[in-house]
C-alpha positions as a Python dict, from the first residue, in 0.01 Angstrom:
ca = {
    (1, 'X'): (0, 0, 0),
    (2, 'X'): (-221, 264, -216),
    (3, 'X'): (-586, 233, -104),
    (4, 'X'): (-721, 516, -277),
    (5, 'X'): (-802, 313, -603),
    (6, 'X'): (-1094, 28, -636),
    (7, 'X'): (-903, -326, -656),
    (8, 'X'): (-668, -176, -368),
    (9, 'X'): (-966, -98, -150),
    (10, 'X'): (-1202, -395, -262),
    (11, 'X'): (-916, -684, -96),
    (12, 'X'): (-865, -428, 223),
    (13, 'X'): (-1239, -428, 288),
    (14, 'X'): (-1196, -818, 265),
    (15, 'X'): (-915, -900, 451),
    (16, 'X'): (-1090, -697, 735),
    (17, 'X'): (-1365, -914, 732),
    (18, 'X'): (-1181, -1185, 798),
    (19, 'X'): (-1037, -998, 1113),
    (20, 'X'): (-675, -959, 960),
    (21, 'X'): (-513, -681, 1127),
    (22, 'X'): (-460, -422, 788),
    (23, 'X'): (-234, -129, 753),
    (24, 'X'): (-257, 81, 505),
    (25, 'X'): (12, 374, 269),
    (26, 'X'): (-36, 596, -6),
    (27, 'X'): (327, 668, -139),
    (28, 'X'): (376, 875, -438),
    (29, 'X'): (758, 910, -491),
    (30, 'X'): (994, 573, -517),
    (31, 'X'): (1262, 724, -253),
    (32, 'X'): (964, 773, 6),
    (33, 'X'): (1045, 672, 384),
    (34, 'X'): (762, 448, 495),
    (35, 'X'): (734, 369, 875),
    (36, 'X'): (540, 108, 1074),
    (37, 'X'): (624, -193, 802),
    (38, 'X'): (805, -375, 1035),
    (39, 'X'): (474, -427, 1215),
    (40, 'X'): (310, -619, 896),
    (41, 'X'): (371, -969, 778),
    (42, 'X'): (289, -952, 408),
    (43, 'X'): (293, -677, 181),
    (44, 'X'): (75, -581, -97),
    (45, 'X'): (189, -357, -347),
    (46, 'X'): (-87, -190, -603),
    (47, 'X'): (116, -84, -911),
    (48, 'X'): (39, 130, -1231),
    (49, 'X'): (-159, 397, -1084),
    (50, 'X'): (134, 637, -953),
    (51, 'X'): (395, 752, -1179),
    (52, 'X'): (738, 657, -1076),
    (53, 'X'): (1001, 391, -1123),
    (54, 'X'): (886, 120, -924),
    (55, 'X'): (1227, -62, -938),
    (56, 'X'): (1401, 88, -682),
    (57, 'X'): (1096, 117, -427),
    (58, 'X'): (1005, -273, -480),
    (59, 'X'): (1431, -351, -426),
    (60, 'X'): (1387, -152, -128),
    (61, 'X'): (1097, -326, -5),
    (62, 'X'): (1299, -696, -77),
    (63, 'X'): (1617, -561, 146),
    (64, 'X'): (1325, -686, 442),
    (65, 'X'): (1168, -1016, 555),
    (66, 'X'): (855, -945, 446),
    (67, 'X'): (641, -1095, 217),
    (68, 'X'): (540, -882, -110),
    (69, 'X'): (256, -948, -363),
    (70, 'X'): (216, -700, -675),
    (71, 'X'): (-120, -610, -755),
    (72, 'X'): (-118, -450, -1098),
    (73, 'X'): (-404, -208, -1017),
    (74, 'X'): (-417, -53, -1352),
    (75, 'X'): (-528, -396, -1509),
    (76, 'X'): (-725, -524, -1195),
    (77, 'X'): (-966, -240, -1142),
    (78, 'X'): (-1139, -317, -1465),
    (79, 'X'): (-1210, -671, -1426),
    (80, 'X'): (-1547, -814, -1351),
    (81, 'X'): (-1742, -1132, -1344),
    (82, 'X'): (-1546, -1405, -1321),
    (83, 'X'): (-1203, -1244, -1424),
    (84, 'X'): (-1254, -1036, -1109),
    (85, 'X'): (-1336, -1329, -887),
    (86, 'X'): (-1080, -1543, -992),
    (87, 'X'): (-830, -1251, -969),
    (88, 'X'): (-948, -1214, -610),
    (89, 'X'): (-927, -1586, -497),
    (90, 'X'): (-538, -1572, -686),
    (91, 'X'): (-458, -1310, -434),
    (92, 'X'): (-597, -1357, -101),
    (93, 'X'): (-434, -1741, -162),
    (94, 'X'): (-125, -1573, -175),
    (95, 'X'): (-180, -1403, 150),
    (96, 'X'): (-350, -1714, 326),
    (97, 'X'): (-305, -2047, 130),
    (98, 'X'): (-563, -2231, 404),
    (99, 'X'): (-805, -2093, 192),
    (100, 'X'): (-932, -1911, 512),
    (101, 'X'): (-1048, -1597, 299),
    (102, 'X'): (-1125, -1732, -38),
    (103, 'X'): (-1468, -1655, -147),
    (104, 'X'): (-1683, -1921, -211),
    (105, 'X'): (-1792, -1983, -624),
    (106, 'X'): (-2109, -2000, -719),
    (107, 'X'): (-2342, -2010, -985),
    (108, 'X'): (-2621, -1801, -860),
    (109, 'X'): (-2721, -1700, -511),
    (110, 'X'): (-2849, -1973, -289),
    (111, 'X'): (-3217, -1880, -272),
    (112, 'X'): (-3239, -2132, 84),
    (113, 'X'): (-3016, -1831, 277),
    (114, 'X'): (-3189, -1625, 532),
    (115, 'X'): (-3294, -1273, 368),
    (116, 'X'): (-3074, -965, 505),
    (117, 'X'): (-3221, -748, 766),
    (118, 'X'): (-3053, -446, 657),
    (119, 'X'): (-3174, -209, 950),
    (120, 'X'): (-2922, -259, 1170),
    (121, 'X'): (-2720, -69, 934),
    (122, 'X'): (-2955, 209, 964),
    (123, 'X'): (-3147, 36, 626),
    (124, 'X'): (-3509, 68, 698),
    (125, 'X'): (-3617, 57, 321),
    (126, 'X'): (-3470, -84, 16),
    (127, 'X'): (-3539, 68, -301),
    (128, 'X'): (-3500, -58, -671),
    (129, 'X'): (-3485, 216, -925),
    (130, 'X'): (-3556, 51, -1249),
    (131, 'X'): (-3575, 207, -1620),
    (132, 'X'): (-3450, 109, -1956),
    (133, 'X'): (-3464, 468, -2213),
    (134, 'X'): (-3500, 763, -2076),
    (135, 'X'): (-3447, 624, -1728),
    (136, 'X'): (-3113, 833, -1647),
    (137, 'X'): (-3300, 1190, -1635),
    (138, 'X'): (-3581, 1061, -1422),
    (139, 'X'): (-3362, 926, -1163),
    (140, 'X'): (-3147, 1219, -1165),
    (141, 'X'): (-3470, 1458, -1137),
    (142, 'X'): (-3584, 1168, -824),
    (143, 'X'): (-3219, 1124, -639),
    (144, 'X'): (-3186, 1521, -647),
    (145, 'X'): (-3514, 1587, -422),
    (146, 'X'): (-3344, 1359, -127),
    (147, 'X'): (-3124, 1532, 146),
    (148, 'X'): (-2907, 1221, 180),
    (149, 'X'): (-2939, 1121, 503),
    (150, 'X'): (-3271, 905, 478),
    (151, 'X'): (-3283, 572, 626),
    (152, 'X'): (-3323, 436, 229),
    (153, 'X'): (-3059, 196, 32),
    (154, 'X'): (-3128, 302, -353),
    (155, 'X'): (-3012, 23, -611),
    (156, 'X'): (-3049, 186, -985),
    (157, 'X'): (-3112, -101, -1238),
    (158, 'X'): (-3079, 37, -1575),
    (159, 'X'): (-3038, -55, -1897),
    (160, 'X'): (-2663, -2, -2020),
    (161, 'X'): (-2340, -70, -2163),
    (162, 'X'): (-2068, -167, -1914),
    (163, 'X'): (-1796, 90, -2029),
    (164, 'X'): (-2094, 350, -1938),
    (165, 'X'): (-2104, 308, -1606),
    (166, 'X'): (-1816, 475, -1433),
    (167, 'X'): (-1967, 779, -1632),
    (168, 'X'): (-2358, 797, -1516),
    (169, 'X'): (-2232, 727, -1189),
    (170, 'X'): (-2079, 1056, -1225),
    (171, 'X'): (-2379, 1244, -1391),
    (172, 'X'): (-2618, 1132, -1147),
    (173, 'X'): (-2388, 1291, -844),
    (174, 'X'): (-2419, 1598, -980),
    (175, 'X'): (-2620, 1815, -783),
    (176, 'X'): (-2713, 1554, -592),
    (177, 'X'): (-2622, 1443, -198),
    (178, 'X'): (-2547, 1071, -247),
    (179, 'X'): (-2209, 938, -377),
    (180, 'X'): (-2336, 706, -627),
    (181, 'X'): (-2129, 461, -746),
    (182, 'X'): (-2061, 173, -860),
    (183, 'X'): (-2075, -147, -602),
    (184, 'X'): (-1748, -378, -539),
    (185, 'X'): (-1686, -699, -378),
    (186, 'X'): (-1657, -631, 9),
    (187, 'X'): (-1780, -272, 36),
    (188, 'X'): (-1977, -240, 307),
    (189, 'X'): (-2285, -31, 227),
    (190, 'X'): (-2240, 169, 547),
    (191, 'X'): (-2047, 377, 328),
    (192, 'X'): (-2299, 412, 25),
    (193, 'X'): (-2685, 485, -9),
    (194, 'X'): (-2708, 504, -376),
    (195, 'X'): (-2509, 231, -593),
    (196, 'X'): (-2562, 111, -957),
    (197, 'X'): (-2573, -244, -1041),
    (198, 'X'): (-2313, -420, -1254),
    (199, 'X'): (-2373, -552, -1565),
    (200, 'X'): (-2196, -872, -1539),
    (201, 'X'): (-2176, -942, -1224),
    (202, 'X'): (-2506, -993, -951),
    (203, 'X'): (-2556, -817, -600),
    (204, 'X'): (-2549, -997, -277),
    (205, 'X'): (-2568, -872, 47),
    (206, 'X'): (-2450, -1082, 361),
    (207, 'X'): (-2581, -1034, 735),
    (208, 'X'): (-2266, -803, 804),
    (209, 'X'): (-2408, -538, 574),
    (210, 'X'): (-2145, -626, 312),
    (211, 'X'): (-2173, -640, -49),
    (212, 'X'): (-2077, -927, -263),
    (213, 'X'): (-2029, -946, -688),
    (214, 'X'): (-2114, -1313, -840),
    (215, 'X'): (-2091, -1388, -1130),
    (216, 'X'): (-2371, -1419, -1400),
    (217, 'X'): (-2491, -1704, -1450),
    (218, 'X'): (-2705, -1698, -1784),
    (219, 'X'): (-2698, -1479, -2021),
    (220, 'X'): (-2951, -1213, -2102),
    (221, 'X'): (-3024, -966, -2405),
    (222, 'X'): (-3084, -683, -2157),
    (223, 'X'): (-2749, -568, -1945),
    (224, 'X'): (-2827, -598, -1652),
    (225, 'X'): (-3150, -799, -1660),
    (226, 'X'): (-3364, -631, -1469),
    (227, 'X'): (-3599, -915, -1374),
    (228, 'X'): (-3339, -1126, -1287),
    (229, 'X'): (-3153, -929, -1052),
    (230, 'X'): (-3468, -843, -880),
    (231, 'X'): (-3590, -1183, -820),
    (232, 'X'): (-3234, -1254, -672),
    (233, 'X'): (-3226, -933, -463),
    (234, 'X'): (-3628, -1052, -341),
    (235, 'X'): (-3462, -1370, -204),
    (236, 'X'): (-3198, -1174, -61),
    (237, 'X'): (-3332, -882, 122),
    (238, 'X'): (-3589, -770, 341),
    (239, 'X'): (-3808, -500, 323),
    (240, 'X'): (-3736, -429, -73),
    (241, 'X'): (-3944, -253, -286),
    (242, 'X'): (-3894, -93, -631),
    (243, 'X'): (-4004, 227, -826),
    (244, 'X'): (-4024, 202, -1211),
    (245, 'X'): (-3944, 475, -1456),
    (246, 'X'): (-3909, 558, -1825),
    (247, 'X'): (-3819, 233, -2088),
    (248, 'X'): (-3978, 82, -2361),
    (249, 'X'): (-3907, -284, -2286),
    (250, 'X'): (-4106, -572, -2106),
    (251, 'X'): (-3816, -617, -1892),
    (252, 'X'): (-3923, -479, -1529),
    (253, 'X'): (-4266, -673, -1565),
    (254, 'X'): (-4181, -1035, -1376),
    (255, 'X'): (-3957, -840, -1159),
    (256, 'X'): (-4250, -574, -1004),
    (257, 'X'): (-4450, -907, -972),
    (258, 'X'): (-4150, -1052, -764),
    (259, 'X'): (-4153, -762, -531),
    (260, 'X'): (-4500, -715, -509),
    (261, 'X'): (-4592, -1091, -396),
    (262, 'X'): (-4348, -1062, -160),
    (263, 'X'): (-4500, -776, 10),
    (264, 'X'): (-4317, -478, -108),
    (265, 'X'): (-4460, -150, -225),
    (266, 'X'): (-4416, -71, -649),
    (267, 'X'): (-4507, 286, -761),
    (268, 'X'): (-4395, 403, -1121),
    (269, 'X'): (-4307, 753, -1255),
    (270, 'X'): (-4656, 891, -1432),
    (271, 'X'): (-4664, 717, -1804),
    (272, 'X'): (-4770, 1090, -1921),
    (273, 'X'): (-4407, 1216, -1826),
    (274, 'X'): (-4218, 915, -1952),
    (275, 'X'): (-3987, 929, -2276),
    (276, 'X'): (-4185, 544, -2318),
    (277, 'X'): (-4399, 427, -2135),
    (278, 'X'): (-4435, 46, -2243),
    (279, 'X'): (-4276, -92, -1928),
    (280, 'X'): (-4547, 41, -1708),
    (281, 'X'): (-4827, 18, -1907),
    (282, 'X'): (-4726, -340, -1859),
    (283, 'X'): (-4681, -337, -1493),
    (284, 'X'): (-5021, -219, -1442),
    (285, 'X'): (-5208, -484, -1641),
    (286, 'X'): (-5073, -750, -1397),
    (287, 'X'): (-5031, -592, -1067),
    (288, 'X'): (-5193, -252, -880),
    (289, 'X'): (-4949, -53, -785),
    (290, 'X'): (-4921, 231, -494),
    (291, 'X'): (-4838, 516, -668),
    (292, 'X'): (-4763, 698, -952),
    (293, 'X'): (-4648, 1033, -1030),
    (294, 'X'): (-4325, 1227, -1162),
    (295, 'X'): (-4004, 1160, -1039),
    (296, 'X'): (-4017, 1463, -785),
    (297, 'X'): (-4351, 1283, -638),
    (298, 'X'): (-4213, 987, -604),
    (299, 'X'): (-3892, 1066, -399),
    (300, 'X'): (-4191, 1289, -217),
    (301, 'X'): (-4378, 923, -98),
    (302, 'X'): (-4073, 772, -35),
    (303, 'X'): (-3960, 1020, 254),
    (304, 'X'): (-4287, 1025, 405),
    (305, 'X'): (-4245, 680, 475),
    (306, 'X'): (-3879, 732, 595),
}
């Protein structure tokens, strides 16, 4: 009961993998007259988010035979890493105490798993957007020459703080036709073409097209690491490839090696219209790339080969 909020909509996306049958209200006063529950087994309740005096709705909801877990959504939407995986394996125990649904722990992703063929989900490319300082205005000027409805998956790795990402998921909307945001467990990416990667948490995609969070597994000093999460997305997906923009770091470096030995296409944004150019000065000196230019040229390559 209240999708519209992430924690809410991150265990409905999972319970309907798991083929449980999931109903769904939005109720925003506490003497609201809900129909249809008699149809539903368990009940989950996401609290904190709508103001009213929950009291009397939850006694309401106890008058039935039904069973009723609280989600306090306020608290649970900002967990991550392992907080937000053990808060999901408390809850979906709750609903199904076979263990059925719980996600499976684990250190890193299992590099032996088939890579995702993501083309089914009308995926024909995959693209890394990397960049440390000065990456953020490049990517904007790049995501705003697309029309939105190419066959692409973009997956911006840049540097950042974690309490900044909510907000350049917002900044790089504007004016732009993708709803960027940021990824949670079970979202399918049939809904998303443009998501930023966590900081604490790593990216894995499963044969249904659905995304999973894991949690990090060593630390780094850049957030996220940007050649670890590409080597783990190279043993993941199929038909990746990654474009490289401003930053001063040597972080980037192993991970446009990764892609590149395993076949994908690197280009970089033109080192004479970078803030710094130190990341792809060092790209160059151990791989050739396909192209370089400014942002606008690059998204231009990139839907020529849509």
């Amino acid at each position: 009961m209240g999708k519209k909020e992430k924690s809410g909509i991150q265990i409905s996306e999972k319970l309907q993998q798991y083929d449980f049958q999931v109903s769904e209200w939005i109720v925003s006063c506490e003497d609201e007259e809900i129909k249809g529950l008699d149809k539903v087994d368990t009940l989950i309740v996401n609290i904190g988010l709508t103001k009213f005096d929950y009291g009397p709705f939850l006694l309401s909801l106890g008058d039935r035979d039904k069973k009723i877990i609280i989600n306090e959504a306020s608290v649970s939407n900002k967990l991550s890493g392992l907080r937000r995986l053990s808060w999901e394996r408390h809850l979906l125990n709750k609903i199904d105490s076979s263990f059925n649904v719980l996600p499976e722990y684990t250190n890193s992703i299992n590099p032996k798993k088939d890579k995702v063929n993501l083309e089914e989900f009308g995926v024909k490319q995959v693209w890394i957007l990397a960049a440390s300082i000065g990456g953020p205005e490049a990517i904007q000027d790049f995501l705003n020459s697309f029309t939105g409805k190419e066959p692409v998956l973009f997956i911006i790795l840049q540097h950042i703080n974690k309490e900044f990402l909510d907000g350049m998921a917002k900044q790089l909307s504007q004016n732009c036709h993708f709803d960027i945001k940021v990824p949670f467990s079970g979202e399918s990416i049939k809904s998303t073409k443009c998501i930023i990667y966590p900081v604490d948490e790593y990216l894995e995609f499963n044969n249904k097209g659905i995304i999973e969070l894991l949690p990090v597994s060593k630390e780094s000093k850049y957030t996220p690491c940007i050649d670890d999460c590409s080597k783990l997305l190279s043993e993941n997906l199929e038909n990746l490839n990654m474009a490289i923009y401003s930053g001063m770091s040597t972080d980037g470096i192993k991970a446009a090696t990764y892609i590149h030995d395993n076949g994908g296409e690197v280009i970089t944004q033109a080192e004479e219209s970078c803030v710094l150019s130190s990341i792809i000065t060092g790209i160059k000196k151990v791989i050739d790339i396909e192209f370089e230019g400014s942002p606008e040229e690059m998204a231009k390559y990139i839907m020529n080969k849509c």
